[in-house]
C-alpha positions in Angstrom: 13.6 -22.1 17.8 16.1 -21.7 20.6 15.1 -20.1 23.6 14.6 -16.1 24.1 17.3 -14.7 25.7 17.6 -12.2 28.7 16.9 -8.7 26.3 14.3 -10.2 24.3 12.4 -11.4 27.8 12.8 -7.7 28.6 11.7 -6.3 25.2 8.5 -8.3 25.6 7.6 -7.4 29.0 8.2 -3.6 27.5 6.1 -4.3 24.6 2.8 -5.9 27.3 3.9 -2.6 29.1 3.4 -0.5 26.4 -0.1 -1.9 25.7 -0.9 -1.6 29.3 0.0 2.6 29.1 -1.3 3.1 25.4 -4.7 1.5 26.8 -4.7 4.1 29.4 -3.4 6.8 27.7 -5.9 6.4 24.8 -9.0 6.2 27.1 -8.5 9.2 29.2 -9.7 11.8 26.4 -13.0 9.6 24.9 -13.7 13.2 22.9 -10.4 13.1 20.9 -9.8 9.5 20.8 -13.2 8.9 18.6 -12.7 12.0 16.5 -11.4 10.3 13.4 -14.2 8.1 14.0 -16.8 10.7 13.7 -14.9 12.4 11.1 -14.8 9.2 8.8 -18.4 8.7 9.7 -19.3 13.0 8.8 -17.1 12.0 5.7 -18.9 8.8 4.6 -22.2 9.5 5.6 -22.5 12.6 6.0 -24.2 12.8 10.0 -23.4 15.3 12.3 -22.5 14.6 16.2 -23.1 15.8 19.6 -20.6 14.6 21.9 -22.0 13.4 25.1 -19.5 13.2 28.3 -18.6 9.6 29.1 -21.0 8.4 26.9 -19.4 9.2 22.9 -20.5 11.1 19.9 -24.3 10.7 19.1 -25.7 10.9 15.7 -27.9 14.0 15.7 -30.8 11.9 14.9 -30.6 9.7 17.3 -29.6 7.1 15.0 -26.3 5.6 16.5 -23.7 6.4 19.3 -20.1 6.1 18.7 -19.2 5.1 22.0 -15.8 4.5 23.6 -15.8 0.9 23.1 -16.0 1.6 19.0 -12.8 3.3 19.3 -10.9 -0.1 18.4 -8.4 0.4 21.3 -8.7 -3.6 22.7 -8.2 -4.8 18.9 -5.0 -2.6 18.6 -3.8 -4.0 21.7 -4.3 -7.3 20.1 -3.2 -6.8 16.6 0.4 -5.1 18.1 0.7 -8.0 20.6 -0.1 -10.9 17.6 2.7 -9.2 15.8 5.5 -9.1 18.2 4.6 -12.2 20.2 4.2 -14.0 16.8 6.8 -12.7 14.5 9.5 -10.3 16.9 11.8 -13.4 16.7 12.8 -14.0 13.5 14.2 -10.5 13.7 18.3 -10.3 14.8 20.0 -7.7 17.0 18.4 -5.4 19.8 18.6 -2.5 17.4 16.4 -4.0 14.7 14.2 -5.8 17.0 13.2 -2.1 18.9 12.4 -0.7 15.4 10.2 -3.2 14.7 8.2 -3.0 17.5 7.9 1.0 16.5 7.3 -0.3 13.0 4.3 -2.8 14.8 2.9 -0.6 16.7 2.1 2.3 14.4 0.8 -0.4 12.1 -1.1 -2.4 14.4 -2.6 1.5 15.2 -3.3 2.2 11.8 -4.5 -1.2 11.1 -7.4 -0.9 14.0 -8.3 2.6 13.1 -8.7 1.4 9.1 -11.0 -2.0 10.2 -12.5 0.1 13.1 -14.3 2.7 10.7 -15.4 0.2 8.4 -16.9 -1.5 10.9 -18.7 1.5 12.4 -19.4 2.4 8.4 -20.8 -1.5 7.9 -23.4 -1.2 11.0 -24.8 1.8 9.8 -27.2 0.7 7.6 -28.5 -2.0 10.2 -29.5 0.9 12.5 -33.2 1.0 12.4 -33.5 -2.6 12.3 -35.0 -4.3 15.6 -32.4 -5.9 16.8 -29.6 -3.7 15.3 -27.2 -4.2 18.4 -26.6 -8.1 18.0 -26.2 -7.8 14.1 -23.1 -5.1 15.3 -21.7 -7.4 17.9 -21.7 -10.3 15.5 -20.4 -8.4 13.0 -17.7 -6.6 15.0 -16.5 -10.2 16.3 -15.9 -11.7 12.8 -14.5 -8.7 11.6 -12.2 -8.3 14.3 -11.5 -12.3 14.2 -10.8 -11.9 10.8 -8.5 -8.9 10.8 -6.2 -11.1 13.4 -6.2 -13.9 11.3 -5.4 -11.9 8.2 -2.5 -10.4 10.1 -1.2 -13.7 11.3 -1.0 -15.4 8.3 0.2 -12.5 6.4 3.1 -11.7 8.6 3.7 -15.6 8.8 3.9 -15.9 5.1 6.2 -12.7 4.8 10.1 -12.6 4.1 12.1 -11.1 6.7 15.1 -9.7 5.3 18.0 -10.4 8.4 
């Protein structure tokens, strides 16, 4: 592989940018940026929520929190970054190289808000047990491992079409 050049330097310092803004732009509103979470949660389960400032959307119960760290913000970051740090350079031309970082980063979205809720969805039924808060976090960590080594090795084994 031959070195990046000058605009493709520059692309990827937009790109760790752009994750830098989006992860601050997405956290500044906790309220909105969990409300398909609690929708999908309403939807599957269906729970209703109290929103709790700072905190997230509790289940009325009392059963579960969906707090702002269930929003799937940091996996985004990484799925977007695993894609164009990974597989931006078998793309050719400046054009087609910008689109596909759009075409990355509303997947790498989409992606994180799909494995996010059925994460969230998974733990549910673990929410009475004693030590319900570890079987999440483990959970969350090989689902989250997993989804970036799906990605990988699906982009890696895909056709680019130059």
């Amino acid at each position: 592989m031959a070195a990046p050049k000058r605009h493709d330097i520059i692309l990827y310092a937009v790109c760790i940018a752009l994750c830098g803004v989006s992860f601050f732009v997405f956290n500044q509103n906790v309220e909105l940026l969990l409300l398909p979470h609690k929708t999908a949660m309403e939807f599957l389960y269906n729970f209703n929520f109290i929103f709790i400032d700072n905190i997230g959307y509790r289940q009325s119960n009392g059963l579960f929190i969906i707090a702002q760290n269930c929003s799937g913000v940091k996996l985004f970051i990484n799925l977007f970054l695993i894609m164009v740090f990974g597989f931006l350079h078998k793309y050719t031309g400046t054009k087609r190289k910008i689109a596909t970082v759009v075409k990355f980063y509303f997947s790498a979205l989409l992606l994180a808000f799909t494995i996010t809720v059925a994460r969230i969805a998974a733990s549910v039924p673990f929410c009475t047990w004693e030590r319900s808060h570890l079987i999440h976090n483990v959970m969350s960590l090989g689902i989250y491992f997993a989804a970036c080594l799906i990605v990988f090795f699906v982009m890696e084994r895909r056709k680019v079409r130059v």
